[in-house]
N, C-alpha and C positions, 0 to 999 in steps of 0.2 A: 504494500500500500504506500501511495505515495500522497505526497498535499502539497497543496497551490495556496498561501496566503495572500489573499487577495487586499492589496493596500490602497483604498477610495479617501484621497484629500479634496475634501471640499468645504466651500465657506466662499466669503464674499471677495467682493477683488482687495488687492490692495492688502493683503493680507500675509501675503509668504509664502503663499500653495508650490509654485513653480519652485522654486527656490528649497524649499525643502525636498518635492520629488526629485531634483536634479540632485542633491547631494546624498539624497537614501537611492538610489540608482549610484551613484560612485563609490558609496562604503560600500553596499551590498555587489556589486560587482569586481572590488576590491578583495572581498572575502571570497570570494569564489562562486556566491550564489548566481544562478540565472536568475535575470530577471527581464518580463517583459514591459516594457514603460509606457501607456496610453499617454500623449502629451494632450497638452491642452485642442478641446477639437473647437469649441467655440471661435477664436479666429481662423482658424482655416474655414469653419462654414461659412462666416461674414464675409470673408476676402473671395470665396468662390461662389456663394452664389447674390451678392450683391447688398447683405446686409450692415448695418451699422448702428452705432448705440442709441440714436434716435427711437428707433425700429424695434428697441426691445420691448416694449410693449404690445408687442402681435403676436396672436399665435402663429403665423407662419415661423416667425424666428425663429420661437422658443421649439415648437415642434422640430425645426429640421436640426436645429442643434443634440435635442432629446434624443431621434432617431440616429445620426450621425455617432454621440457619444455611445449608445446601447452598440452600433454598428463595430464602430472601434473595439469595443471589449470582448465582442462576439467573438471578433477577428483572434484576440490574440488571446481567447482559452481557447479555439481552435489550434492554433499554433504549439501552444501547451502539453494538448494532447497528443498531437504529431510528437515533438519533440519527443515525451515518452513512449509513443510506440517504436520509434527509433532506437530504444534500446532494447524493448521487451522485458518481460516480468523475470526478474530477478536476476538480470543482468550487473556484473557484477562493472561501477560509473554509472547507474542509473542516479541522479540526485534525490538524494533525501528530502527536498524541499526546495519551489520553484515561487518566484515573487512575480504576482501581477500589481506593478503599481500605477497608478490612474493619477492621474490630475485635472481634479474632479469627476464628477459622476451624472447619473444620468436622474440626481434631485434636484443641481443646480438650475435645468431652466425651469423646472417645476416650483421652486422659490421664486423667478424670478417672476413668470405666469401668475403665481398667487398673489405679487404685491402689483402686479400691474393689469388684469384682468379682472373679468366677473368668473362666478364662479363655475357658472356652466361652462364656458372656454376649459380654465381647469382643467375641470373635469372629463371635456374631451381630451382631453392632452393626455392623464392617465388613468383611462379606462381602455387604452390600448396594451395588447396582451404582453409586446416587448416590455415594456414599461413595466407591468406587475412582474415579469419576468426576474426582473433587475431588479427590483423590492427584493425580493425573495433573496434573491442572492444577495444584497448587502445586509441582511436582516440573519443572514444564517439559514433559512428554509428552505434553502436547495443548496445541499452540502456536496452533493454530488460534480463533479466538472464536466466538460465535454467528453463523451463516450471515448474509452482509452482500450487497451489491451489490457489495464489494469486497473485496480480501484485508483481513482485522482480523488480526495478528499477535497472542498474548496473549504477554507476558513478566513472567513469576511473580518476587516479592522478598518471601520469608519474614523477617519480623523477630521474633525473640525475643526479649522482653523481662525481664530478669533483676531478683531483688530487689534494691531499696537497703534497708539497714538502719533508716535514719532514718524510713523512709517506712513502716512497719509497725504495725500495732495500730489503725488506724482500725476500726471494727466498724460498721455502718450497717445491722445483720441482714439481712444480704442475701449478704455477700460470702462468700466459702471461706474457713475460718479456716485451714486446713492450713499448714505450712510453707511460706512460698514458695521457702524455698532447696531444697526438698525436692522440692517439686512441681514447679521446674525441670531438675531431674535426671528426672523424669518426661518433659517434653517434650522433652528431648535426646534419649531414648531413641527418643519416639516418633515422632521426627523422623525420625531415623537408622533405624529398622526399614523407615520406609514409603522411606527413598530421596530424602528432601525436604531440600535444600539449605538454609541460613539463616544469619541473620547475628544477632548475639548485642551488645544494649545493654543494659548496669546500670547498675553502680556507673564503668563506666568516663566515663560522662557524665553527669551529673545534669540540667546545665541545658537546659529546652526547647528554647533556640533552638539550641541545639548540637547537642540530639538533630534536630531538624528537618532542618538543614544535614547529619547524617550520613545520616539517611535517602535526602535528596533527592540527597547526591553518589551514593549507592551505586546510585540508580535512575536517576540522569545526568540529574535535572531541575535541579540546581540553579542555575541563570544561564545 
């Protein structure tokens, strides 16, 4: 039996999200772990298919970013599984433990739908089956991975990442300008409606490698 920790940072802009996955992606490829890295998909949808921060109150937006992000992670617990049928059961370099890390997830336009929509929109946005899919799996309710040669275990760690004060005001027209204290009160809620466990870094840590090390102890990678 093998397992896939699945690492979902998400929370408002302006925050550290990027910045933390790019340095838990170089400790953890430092140690030797695989890891697969979902980057940020939200700019890549705005830049190709013509959105911008205006615009984030649509559901067109928010939908193709939702399906684009579920699309991205799809992609790479398929990948996962290849990888491990590539060695076969009980091969002896098969990894003990494989990192899926996201930068962010597929709650993020689902917060952002809830503070800028009605609530039927919403609601269409996640009553579609990907979406509950993606519940499920950040929530722990589908522990199972993409079909293997072997058991893949999936074990979900939501991190939230809260604002620092200091770190606010960069503008590079792109970002969400909304509050981010504000918009974290958003993803607590939305966190807590769908049933999804998480663990919550701000101001409590500022520096990288501390945040790293908190990560990696709460996911039991760290040494």
């Amino acid at each position: 039996m093998v397992q896939v920790t699945a690492i979902f940072v998400t929370g408002a802009s302006s925050t550290g999200k990027t910045t933390l996955c790019l340095a838990l992606e170089k400790r953890l490829k430092a140690a030797g772990i695989p890891v697969f890295h979902v980057s940020e998909v939200a700019r890549t949808v705005m830049k190709e298919q013509g959105f911008n921060r205006e615009l984030v109150a649509t559901l067109a937006m928010q939908r193709a970013i939702l399906r684009a992000q579920i699309e991205a992670e799809t992609v790479s617990l398929q990948k996962i599984a290849r990888l491990f049928d590539s060695f076969g059961p009980g091969v002896e370099g098969t990894p003990a433990t494989v990192v899926l890390l996201c930068d962010r997830c597929a709650i993020d336009p689902v917060v952002y739908a809830t503070m800028k929509l009605d609530a039927g929109l919403v609601s269409s946005l996640t009553s579609e089956q990907p979406f509950r899919d993606a519940v499920a799996r950040y929530g722990g309710l589908s522990p199972t991975a993409y079909q293997s040669s072997q058991p893949v275990i999936l074990r979900p760690i939501v991190v939230l990442v809260t604002g620092v004060k200091e770190w606010q005001g960069h503008d590079d027209g792109v970002r969400n300008l909304d509050d981010p204290f504000e918009v974290t009160e958003y993803f607590r809620q939305t966190l807590e409606k769908w049933n999804i466990g998480y663990e919550e870094i701000g101001e409590n840590i500022k520096n990288i490698d501390r945040r790293v090390d908190w990560v990696l102890d709460i996911a039991g990678l760290n040494g």
